[in-house]
C-alpha positions, -999 to +999 in steps of 0.1 A: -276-138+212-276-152+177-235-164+166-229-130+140-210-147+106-195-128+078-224-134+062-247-117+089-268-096+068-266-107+033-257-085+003-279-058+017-261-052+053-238-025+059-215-058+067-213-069+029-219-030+012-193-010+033-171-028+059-160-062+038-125-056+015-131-077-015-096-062-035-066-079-035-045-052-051-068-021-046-047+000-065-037-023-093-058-027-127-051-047-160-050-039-187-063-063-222-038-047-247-003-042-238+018-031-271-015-013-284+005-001-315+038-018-329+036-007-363+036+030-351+065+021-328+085+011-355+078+040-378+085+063-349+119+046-339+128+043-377+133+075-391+112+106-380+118+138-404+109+173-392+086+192-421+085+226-429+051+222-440+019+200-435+018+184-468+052+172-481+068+159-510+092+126-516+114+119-543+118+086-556+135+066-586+135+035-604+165+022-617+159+022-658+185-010-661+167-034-645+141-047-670+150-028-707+127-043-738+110-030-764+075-040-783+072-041-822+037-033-834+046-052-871+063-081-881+094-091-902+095-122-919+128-144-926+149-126-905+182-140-924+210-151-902+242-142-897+237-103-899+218-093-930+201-062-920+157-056-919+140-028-917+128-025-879+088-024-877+072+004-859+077+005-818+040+008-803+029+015-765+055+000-741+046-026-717+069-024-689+077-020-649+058+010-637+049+021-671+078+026-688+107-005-704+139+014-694+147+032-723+145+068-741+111+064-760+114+101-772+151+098-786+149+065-802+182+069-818+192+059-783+185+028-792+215+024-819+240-005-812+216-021-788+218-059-788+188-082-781+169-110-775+137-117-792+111-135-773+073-142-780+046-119-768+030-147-752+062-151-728+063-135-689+094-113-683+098-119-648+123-092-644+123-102-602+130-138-607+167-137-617+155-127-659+135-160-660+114-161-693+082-191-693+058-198-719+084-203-745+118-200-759+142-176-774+142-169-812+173-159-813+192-120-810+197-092-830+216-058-830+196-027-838+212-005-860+201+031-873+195+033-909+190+060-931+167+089-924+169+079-887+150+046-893+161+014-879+170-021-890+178-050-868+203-075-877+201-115-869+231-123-847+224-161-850+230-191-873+200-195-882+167-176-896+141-168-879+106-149-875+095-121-856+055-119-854+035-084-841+042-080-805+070-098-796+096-086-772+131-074-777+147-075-742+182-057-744+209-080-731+241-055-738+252-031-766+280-033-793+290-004-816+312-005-844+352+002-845+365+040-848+329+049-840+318+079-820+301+079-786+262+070-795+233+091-785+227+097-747+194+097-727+187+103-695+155+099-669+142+120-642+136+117-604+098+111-597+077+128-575+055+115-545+039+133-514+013+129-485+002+148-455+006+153-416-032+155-399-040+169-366-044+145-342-065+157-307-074+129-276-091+152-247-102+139-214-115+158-186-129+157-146-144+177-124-125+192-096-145+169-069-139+139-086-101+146-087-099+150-053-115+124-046-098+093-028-109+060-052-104+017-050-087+006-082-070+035-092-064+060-062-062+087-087-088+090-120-073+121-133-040+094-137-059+068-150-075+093-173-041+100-188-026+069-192-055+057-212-060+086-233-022+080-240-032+047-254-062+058-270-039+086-290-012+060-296-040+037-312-061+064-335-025+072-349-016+037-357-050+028-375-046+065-394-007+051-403-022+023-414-061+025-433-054+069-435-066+083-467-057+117-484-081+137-504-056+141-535-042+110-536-002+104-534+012+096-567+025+065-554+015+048-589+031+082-609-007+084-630+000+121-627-021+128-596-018+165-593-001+178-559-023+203-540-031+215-505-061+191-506-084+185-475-124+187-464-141+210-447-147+206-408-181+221-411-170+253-397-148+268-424-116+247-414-093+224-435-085+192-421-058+174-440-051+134-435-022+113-440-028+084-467-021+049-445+006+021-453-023-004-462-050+016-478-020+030-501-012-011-509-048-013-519-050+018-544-016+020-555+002-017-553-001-043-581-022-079-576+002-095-604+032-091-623+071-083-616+067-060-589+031-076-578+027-060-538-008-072-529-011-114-523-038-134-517-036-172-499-063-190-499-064-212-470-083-238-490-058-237-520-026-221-513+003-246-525+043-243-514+048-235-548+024-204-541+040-196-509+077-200-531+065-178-557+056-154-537+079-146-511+106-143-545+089-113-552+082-100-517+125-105-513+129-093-549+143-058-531+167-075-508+170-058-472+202-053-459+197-078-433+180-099-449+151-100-425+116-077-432+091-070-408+055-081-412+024-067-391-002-093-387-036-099-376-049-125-352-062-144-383-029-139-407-009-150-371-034-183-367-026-193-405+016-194-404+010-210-367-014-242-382+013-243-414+041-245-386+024-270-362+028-315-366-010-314-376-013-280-396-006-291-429-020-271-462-040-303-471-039-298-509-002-302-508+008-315-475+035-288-467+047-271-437+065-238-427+096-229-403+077-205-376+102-199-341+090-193-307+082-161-297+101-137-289+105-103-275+117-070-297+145-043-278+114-021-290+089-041-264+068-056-289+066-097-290+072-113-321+079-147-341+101-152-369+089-170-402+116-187-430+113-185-461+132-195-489+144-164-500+145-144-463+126-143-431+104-124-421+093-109-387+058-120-376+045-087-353+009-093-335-010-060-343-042-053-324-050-026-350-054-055-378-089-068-362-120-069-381-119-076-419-081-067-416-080-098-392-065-119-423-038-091-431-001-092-432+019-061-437+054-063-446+074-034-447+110-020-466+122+006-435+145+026-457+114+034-483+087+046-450+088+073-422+078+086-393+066+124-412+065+149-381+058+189-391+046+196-350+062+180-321+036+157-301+032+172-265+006+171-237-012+198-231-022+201-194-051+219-182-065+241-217-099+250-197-091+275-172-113+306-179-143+315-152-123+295-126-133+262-136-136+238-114-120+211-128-093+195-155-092+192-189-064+177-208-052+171-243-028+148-259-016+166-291+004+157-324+006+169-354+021+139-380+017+114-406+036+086-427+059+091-456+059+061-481+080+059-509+085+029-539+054+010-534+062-017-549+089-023-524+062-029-497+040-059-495-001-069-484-007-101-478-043-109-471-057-146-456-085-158-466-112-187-462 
């Protein structure tokens, strides 16, 4: 009789197809992803606020004391020094943070005893940077004074005479009002409004009865496996809706005067279906590419100096965090470009320059993470798998106190919602109800990598 080998048979026998155990851990499977959706986590764990409705609205404010100027329309030759008064040329559309300089343009007499200083139109008020003015110099400061028939006339504080020309800046460095005077005119602003929605979130899965009773390799039960990676698959659709969602109606986020509404689309069968408008597609529409409170960046591999990299983190720590530290959600490509800056060979070969990256680390909320320095704070480096694709190159920073977690139905799982006519078998739903509250846009950053 022929020697019988455990390959008697081949990969036809009953030998190889039924009786041979190829598993090692039968009822163990891996998984790719492990922290599927860290920037949900963090929302969640943040803040999450109960609504009383589906749509919502935030209020928000800008502090009018931070950048205050005003822009002439005329000019006024030989501004004579030492206080000789000029009639004040007529104030035209004010350039300014968010829209508006930080004064009353309505009550203008506001704007008696201000003192300032008078700068070309040509010059940057980099209201972020510390009150840093480049392009030119100062001409010098005046005092604005109310004349008659509530006109005003400005008066040369300095030693010298000089010039204003059409469009130049007065940027309002203090006030001074005149002994045994009476209080001057007040003004005040108002809060602004912004809002956004909850949408219905709805992950199913279902077997049939046979199949659940069913003894199975790999996992020993599918209706468990079922669950666990519907959970995932929830987790994930909620993160990418957090973070690319868009709202029919807009937000306001950019106060053009978007008007608030219970906007949504039709399901196709008569039914509203609201959506919550996403941290990054919100950056896109609603953040500024330049300027004092600039909120969407772009590095250029190829070109992108220290001086760049300087530049911009100043404005991305221009709203200080309490601790100092801000989180940023990265892609695999946005990940790759701080590691080459950080490694002995991965310089930025137009300026030879290098970053501080750390090892990585793991967050008390169980997502792994690497800290990046800066010269003005650090930053939290956060793998995202959501940030794949053309967002492969992005890097998200967040403010936490200006973002949350907006909740109007608790999420829950809803076990076995087909039961009529005795079915035979399960059907499950993960269930949630929520969105993303975002507030001062500016406050939040994009960065995007590219070639």
């Amino acid at each position: 009789m022929a020697v019988k080998t455990l390959g008697t048979g081949g990969s036809t026998g009953i030998l190889y197809l039924d009786r041979r155990d190829f598993y090692i851990d039968p009822q163990v499977v891996k998984e790719l992803w492990t922290d599927v959706a860290p920037f949900t986590t963090v929302l969640s764990n943040r803040e999450t606020r109960s609504l009383n409705d589906p749509i919502f609205k935030m209020f928000e404010h800008r502090n009018p004391w931070v950048v205050q100027k005003i822009q002439l329309s005329g000019a006024v030759s030989d501004l004579l020094a030492n206080g000789t008064a000029q009639d004040l040329p007529a104030v035209e559309a004010t350039i300014g943070l968010e829209g508006g300089d930080g004064l009353n343009t309505t009550e203008y007499s506001s704007w008696a005893g201000l003192i300032c200083e008078v700068w070309a139109s040509g010059a940057v008020w980099n209201g972020a940077g510390g009150g840093d003015i480049t392009g030119t110099s100062s001409k010098g400061s005046v005092l604005i004074r109310e004349g008659s028939n509530s006109d005003f006339e400005i008066c040369n504080l300095s030693g010298t005479d000089f010039d204003i020309a059409a469009h130049d800046w007065l940027v309002v460095i203090g006030n001074a009002h005149g002994e045994g005077t009476e209080a001057p005119e007040a003004w005040a602003d108002e809060l602004q409004v912004v809002y956004n929605s909850t949408q219905i979130f709805k992950t199913p899965l279902e077997i049939t009865g046979t199949l659940l009773q069913a003894s199975l390799r790999g996992e020993s039960s599918e209706l468990a496996r079922l669950r666990s990676q519907k959970s995932m698959e929830h987790k994930m659709q909620k993160e990418r809706a957090f973070l690319f969602g868009q709202r029919v109606g807009g937000t306001n986020l950019d106060q053009s005067g978007e008007s608030f509404g219970d906007d949504g689309v039709d399901d196709g069968g008569g039914k509203k279906v609201r959506t919550t408008y996403g941290m990054v597609s919100a950056l896109n529409k609603y953040g500024a590419s330049s300027g004092d409170d600039q909120s969407v960046f772009t590095i250029s591999e190829a070109s992108y100096s220290y001086s760049d990299f300087v530049d911009d983190m100043e404005k991305v720590f221009q709203y200080v965090p309490d601790s100092g530290v801000k989180r940023a959600f990265c892609g695999s490509g946005a990940l790759s470009y701080w590691s080459k800056m950080a490694g002995s060979e991965g310089m930025a070969g137009n300026s030879g320059w290098t970053v501080n990256l750390g090892d990585m680390k793991r967050d008390s909320l169980g997502f792994n993470y690497k800290v990046l320095e800066t010269p003005h704070g650090v930053l939290q480096l956060i793998p995202t798998p959501a940030l794949r694709g053309p967002y492969n190159g992005y890097m998200l920073v967040i403010e936490d106190g200006n973002m949350f977690h907006a909740q109007y139905r608790s999420p829950m799982f809803q076990a076995n919602v087909k039961s009529d006519n005795a079915y035979d078998g399960v059907k499950d739903q993960y269930f949630s109800d929520e969105g993303i509250g975002i507030s001062l846009i500016e406050s939040h950053n994009l960065m995007k990598v590219t070639a």
